[in-house]
RODO-2510 file (C-alpha; in nm, 4 decimals, decimal comma):
residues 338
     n   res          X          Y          Z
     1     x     0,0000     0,0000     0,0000
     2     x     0,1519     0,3152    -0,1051
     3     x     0,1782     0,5741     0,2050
     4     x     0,3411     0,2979     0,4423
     5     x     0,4527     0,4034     0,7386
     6     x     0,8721     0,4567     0,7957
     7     x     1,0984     0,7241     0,7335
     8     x     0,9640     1,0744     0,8302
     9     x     0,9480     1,2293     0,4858
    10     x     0,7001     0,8820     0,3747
    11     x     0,4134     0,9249     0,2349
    12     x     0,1038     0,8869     0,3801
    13     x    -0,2116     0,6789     0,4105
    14     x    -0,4358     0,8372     0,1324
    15     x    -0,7719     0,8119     0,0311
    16     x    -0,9401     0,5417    -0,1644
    17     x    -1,0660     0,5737    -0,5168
    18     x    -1,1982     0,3408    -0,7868
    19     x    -0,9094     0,1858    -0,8709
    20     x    -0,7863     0,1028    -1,2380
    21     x    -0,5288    -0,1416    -1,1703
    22     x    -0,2828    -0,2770    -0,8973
    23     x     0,0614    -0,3666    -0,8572
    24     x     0,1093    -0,3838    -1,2138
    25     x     0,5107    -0,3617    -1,3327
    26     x     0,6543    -0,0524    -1,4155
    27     x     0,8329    -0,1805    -1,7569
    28     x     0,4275    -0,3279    -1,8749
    29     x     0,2921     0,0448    -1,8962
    30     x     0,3611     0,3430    -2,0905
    31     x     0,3436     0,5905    -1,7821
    32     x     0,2595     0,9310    -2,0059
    33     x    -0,0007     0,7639    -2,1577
    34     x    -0,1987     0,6887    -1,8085
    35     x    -0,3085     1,0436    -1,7188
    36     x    -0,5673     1,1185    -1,9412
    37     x    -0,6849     0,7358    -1,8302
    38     x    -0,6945     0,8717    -1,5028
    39     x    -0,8464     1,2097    -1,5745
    40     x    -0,8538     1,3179    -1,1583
    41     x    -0,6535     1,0688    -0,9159
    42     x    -0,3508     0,9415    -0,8834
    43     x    -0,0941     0,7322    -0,9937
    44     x     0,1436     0,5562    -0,7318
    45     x     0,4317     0,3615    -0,7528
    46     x     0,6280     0,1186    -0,5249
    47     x     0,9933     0,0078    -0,5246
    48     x     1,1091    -0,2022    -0,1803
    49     x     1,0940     0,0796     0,0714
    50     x     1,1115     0,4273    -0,2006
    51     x     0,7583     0,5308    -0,3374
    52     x     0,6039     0,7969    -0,5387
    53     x     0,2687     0,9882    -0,6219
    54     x     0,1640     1,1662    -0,9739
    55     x    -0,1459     1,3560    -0,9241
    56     x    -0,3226     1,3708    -1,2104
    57     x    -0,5860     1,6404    -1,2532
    58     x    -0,8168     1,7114    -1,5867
    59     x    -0,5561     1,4150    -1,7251
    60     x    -0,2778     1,6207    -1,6454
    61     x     0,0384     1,5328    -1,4105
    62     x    -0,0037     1,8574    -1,1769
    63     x     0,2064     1,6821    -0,9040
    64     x     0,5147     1,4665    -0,8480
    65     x     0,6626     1,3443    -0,5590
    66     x     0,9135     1,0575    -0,4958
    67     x     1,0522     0,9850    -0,1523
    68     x     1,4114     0,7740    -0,1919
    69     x     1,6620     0,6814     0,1200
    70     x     1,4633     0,9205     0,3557
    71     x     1,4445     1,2054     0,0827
    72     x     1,1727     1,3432    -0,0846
    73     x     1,2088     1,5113    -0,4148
    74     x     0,9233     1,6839    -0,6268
    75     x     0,8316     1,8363    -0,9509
    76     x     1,0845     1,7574    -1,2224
    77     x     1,3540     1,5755    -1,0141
    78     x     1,0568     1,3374    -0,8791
    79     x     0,9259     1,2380    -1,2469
    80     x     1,3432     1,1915    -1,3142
    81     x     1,3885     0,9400    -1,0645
    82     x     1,0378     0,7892    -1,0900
    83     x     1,1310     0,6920    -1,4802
    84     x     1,4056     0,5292    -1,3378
    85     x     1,2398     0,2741    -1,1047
    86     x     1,2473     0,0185    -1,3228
    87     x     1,1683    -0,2615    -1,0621
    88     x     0,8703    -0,0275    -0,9242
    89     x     0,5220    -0,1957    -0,9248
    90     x     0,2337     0,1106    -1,0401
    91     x    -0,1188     0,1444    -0,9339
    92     x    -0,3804     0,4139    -1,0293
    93     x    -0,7295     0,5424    -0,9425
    94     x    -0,9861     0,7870    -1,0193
    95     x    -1,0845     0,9961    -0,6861
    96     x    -1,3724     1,2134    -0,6535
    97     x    -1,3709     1,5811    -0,5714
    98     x    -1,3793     1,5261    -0,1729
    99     x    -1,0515     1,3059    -0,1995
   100     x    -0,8982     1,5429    -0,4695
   101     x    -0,9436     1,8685    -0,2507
   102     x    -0,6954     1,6799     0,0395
   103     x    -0,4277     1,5432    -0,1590
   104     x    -0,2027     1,8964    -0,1459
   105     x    -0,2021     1,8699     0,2298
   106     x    -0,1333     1,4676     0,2245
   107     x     0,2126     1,5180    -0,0082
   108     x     0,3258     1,8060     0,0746
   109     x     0,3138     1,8094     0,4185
   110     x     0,6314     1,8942     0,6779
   111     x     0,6797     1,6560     0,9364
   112     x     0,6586     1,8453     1,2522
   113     x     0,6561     1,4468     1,4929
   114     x     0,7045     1,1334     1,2891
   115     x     0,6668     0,9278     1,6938
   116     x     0,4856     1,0788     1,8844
   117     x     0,3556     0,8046     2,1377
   118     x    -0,0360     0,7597     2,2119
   119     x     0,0612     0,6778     2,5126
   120     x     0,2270     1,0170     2,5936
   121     x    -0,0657     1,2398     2,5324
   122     x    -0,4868     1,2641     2,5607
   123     x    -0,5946     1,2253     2,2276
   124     x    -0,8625     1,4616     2,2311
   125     x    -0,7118     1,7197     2,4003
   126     x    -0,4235     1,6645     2,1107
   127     x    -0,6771     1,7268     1,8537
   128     x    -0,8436     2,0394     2,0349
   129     x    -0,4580     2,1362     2,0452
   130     x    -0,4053     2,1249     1,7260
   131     x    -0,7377     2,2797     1,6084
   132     x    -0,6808     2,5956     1,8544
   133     x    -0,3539     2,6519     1,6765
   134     x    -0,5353     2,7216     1,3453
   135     x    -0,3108     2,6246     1,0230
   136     x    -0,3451     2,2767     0,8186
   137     x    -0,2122     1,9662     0,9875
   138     x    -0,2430     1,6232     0,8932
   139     x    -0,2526     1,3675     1,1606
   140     x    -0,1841     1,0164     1,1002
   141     x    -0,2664     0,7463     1,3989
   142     x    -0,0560     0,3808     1,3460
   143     x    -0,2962     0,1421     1,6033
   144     x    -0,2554    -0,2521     1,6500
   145     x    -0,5913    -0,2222     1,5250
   146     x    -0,5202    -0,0171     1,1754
   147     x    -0,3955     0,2905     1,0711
   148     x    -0,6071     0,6313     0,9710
   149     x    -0,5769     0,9971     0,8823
   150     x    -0,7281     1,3186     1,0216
   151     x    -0,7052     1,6173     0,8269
   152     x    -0,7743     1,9632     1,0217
   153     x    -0,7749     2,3084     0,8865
   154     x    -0,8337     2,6112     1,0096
   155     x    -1,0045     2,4705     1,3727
   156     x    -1,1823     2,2408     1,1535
   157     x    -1,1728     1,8500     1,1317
   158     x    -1,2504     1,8646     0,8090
   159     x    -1,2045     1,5042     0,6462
   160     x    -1,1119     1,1699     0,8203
   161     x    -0,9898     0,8373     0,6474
   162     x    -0,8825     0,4833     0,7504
   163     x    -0,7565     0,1861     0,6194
   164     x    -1,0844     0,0238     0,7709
   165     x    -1,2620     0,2967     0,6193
   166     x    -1,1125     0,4424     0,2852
   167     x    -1,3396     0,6504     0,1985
   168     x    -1,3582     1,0160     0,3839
   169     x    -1,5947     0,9376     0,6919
   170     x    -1,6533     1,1197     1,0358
   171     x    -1,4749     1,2628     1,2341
   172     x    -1,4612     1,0076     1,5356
   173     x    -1,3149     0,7171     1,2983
   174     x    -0,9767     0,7426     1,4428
   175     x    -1,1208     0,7209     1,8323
   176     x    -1,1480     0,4010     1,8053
   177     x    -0,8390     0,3200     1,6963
   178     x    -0,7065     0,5934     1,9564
   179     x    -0,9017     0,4140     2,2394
   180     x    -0,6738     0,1111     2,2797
   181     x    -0,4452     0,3824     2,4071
   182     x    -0,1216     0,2303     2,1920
   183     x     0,0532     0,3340     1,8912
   184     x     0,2417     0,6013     1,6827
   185     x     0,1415     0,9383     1,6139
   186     x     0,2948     1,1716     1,2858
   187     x     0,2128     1,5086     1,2607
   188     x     0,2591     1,6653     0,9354
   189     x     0,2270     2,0440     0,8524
   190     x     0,1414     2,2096     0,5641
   191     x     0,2854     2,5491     0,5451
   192     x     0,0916     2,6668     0,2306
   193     x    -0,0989     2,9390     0,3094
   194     x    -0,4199     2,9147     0,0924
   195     x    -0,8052     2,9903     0,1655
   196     x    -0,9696     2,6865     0,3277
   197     x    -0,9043     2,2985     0,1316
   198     x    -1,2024     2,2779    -0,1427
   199     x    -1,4217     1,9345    -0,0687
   200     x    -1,6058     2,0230    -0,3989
   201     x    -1,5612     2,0662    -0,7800
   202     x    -1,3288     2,3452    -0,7606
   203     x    -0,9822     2,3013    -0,6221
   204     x    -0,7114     2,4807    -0,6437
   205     x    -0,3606     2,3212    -0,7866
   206     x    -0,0647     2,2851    -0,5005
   207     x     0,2279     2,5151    -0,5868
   208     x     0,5719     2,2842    -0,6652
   209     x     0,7037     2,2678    -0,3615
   210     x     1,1242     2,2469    -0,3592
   211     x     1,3167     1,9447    -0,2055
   212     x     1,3168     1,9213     0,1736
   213     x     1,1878     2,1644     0,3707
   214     x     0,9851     2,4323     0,2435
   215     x     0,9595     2,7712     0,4732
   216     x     0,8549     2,8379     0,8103
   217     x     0,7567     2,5134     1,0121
   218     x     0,8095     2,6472     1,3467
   219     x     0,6602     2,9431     1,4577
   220     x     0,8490     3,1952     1,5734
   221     x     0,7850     3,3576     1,8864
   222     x     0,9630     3,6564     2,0597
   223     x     0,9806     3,5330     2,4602
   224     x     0,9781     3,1750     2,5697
   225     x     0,6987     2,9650     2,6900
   226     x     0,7051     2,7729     2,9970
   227     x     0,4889     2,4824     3,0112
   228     x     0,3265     2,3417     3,3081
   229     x     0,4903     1,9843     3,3853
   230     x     0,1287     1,8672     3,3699
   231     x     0,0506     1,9638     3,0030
   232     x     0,0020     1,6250     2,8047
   233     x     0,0722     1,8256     2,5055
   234     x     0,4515     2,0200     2,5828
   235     x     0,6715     1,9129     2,3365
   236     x     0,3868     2,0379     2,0814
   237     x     0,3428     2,3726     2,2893
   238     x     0,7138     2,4177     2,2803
   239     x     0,7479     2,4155     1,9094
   240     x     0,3940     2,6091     1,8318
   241     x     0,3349     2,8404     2,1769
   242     x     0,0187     2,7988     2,4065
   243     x    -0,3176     2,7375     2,3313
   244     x    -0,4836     3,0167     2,2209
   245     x    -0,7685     3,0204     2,4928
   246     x    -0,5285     2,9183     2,7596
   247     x    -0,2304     3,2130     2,7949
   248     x    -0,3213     3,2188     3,1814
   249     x    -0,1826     2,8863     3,2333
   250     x     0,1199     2,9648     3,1046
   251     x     0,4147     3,1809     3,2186
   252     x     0,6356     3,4388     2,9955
   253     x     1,0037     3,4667     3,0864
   254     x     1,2371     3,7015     2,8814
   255     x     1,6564     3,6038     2,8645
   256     x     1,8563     3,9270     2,9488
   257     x     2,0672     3,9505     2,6191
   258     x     2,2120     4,2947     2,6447
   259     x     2,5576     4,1807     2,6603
   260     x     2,6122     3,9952     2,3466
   261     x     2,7814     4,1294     2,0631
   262     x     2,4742     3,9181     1,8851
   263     x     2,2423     3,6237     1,8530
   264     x     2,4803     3,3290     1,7344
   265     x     2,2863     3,1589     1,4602
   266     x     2,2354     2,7929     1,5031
   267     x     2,3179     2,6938     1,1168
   268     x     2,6231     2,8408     1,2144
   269     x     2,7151     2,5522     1,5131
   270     x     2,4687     2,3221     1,3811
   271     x     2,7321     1,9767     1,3829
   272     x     2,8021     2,0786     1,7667
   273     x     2,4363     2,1334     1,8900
   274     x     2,3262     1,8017     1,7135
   275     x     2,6263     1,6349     1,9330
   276     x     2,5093     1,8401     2,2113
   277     x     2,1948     1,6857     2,1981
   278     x     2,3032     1,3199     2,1129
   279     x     2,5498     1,2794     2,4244
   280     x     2,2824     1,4063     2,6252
   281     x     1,9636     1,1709     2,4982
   282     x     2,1960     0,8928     2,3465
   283     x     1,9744     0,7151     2,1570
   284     x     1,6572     0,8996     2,2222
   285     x     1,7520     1,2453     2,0331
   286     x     1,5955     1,1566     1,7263
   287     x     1,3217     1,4048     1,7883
   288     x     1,4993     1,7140     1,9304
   289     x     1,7766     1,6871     1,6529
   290     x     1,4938     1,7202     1,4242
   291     x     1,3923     2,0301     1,6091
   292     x     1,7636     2,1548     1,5750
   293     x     1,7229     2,0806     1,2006
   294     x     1,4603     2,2664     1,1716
   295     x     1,5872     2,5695     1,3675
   296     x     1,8783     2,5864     1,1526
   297     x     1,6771     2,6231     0,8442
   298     x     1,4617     2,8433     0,9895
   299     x     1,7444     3,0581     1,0737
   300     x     1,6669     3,0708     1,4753
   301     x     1,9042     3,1727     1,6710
   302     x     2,0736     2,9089     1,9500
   303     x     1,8840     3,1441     2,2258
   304     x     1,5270     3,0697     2,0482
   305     x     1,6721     2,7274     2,0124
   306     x     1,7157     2,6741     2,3982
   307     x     1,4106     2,8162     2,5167
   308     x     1,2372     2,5505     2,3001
   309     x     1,4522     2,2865     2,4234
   310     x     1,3686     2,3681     2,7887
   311     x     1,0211     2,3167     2,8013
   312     x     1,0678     1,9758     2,6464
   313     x     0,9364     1,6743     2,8150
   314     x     1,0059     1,3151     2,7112
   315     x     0,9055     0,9967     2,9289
   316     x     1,2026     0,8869     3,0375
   317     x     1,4631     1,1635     3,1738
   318     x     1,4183     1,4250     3,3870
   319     x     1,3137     1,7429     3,3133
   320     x     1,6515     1,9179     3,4557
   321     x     1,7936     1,6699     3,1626
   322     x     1,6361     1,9162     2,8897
   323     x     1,7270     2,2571     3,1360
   324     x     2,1204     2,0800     3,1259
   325     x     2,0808     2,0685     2,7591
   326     x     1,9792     2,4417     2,6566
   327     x     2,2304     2,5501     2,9408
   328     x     2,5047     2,3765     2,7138
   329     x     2,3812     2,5318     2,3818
   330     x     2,3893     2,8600     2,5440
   331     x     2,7610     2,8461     2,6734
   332     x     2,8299     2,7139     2,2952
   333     x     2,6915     3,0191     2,2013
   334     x     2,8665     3,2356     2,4279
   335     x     3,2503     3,0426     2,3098
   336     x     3,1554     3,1106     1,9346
   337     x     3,0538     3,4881     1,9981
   338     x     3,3600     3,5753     2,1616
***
């Protein structure tokens, strides 16, 4: 099934259409003669663990990704690659409007948490999270009991999909598969800014979108915010802020900076902070060296980096573990300023 699960820049689950054929070798078909076959849907390919999507609208190829090694690549370098998979097995369907109006989201999304552990959070209160915080996010739920997809946009659920349940259905189809109260949460974020995702005839094409990450996945904020140790949600609130109804419940600090000749940029000791992080988590700093990643292209400064990284929690190590950590990216900061 295309969409599996595995590295963080996979594709995934996507909605069901009337399918045209499946699993069918690359080398049997004659790949620019399928879109007009397809007229709106898509056509996905699988080779071992890389996999691709050509969305195909009015029997045109309007979008291409391919995802290779971890990497995904779209547009022109996508199509390049995907015409030489030659051991790639090809399926396609027709979707309707509903299903055609999410796909933009579904591919192009940033991964923002690619495990994020049911177990560590309330799932509704994730999804109320998540809606407060306005913005397009595509949440993907990996149960023992099946995998789905919640879309939500704008404080809106506004389409919901499993592999149960293929077709877009209510809202509440992932609680069930939430209620068992194990599995893997990825959050992907689509940082597109458009008018609200078209369910009907008229949808509006997805921009190409360049190789890695495209612009501003973390919010930028000017102070700090301190999260209560009993927030379900703080890794979240550390990257995105506080809930938008809740400020009281959460307290503003400010970092005295007046005697620095200047913010030290983390691109700048991006190899240290990454080692930083890994002889402090070992082999739990996955996550936060995506968050370093991500501050680097972002162009954050180390300062907005450790104020982030204090307010992390992760089950496991203490929370003085995460203070230790942005105290050493600070006094890297210092050494490289002077």
């Amino acid at each position: 099934m295309i969409g599996e699960l595995g590295r963080d820049w996979s594709l995934p689950l996507l909605p069901a259409g009337a399918a045209l054929f499946d699993a069918l070798p690359f080398a049997a078909l004659v790949l620019d003669a399928l879109a007009p076959a397809v007229g709106n849907g898509m056509i996905t390919l699988r080779d071992g663990e890389r996999e691709g999507i050509l969305v195909i609208r009015d029997g045109i190829v309007s979008e291409t990704v391919w995802v290779a090694d971890g990497v995904r690549s779209n547009g022109d370098a996508a199509l390049t690659q995907i015409r030489g998979a030659h051991s790639a097995t090809v399926s396609a369907c027709r979707l309707p409007d509903a299903a055609m109006g999410l796909v933009g989201p579904l591919i192009r999304g940033v991964p923002c948490y690619a495990d994020l552990r049911l177990e560590w959070v309330v799932w509704p209160q994730l999804l109320n999270d998540l809606r407060e915080r306005g913005g397009t996010f595509v949440v993907e739920l990996v149960a023992p009991a099946g995998r789905g997809v919640t879309i939500i946009q704008s404080g809106r659920q506004i389409a919901t999909f499993a592999e149960s349940h293929p077709a877009i259905g209510n809202p509440d189809l992932l609680d069930d598969l939430a209620a068992g109260g194990v599995g893997t949460i990825r959050i992907l974020v689509d940082s597109v800014v458009s008018s609200a995702l078209h369910l009907g005839p008229s949808v509006i094409a997805a921009p190409r979108v360049e190789p890695h990450r495209p612009e501003v996945v973390v919010q930028q904020m000017p102070r700090p915010v301190v999260v209560q140790p009993d927030d379900p949600n703080a890794t979240l609130s550390a990257l995105f802020g506080p809930h938008s109804d809740g400020a009281d419940q959460y307290q503003l600090t400010g970092i005295d900076r007046s005697n620095r000749r200047g913010p030290t940029q983390v691109e700048s000791v991006l190899p240290q902070l990454k080692l930083l992080v890994h002889s402090r988590l070992q082999r739990s700093s996955a996550s936060v060296e995506e968050v370093v990643e991500i501050a680097a292209h972002d162009r954050h400064s180390v300062e907005w980096l450790a104020d982030r990284v204090r307010v992390m929690t992760m089950r496991g190590f203490l929370h003085s573990t995460f203070d230790q950590l942005a105290d050493d990216m600070l006094a890297l900061a210092a050494r490289e300023s002077d």
